[in-house]
Phi, psi and omega in degrees: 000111175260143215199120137349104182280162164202145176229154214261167159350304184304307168330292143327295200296348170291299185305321167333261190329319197271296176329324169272342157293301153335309166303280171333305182280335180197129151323109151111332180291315173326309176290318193282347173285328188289307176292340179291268183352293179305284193328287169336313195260005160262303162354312191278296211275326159300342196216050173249047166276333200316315189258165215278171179245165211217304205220101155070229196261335183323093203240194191205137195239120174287125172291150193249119202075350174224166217286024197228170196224151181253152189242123146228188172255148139261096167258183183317301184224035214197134128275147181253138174243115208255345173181159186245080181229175185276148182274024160243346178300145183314150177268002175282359182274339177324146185264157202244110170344334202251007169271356193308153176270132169268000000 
């Protein structure tokens, strides 16, 4: 079942940063961090039961190769992607199902 992605604000912004982190250590990692990400996220909108839930609906997709993970929603006619974060972060910072966008 392919479901439409949207992604929240947070999400970006998440990306912003670890791209510029990235960037910062090797010319061009940023990029090649970006495409693992795009890669994630066509995963997510074809297959997106495929990964385990994590939190409440939250479920959650390790990006390949690199230490981080995607937080989404699988709603009705919609995926939600609520944040892009590293798999060493507190898991109290992981986002909460009762956070949703309308």
């Amino acid at each position: 079942m392919m479901l439409p992605v949207v992604y929240r604000r947070r999400a970006q912004q998440d990306l912003v940063v670890a791209f510029d982190w990235f960037e910062e250590q090797r010319a061009q990692l940023g990029d090649e961090f970006l495409e693992a990400v795009q890669s994630t996220f066509r995963t997510i909108e074809l297959y997106p039961e495929m990964f385990a839930v994590v939190h409440d609906e939250v479920r959650r997709a390790i990006v390949p190769r690199f230490p981080f993970a995607v937080f989404y929603l699988v709603e009705p006619r919609r995926t939600v992607v609520l944040r892009v974060l590293h798999t060493a972060r507190n898991p109290a910072l992981w986002p909460a199902a009762r956070r949703r966008v309308r």
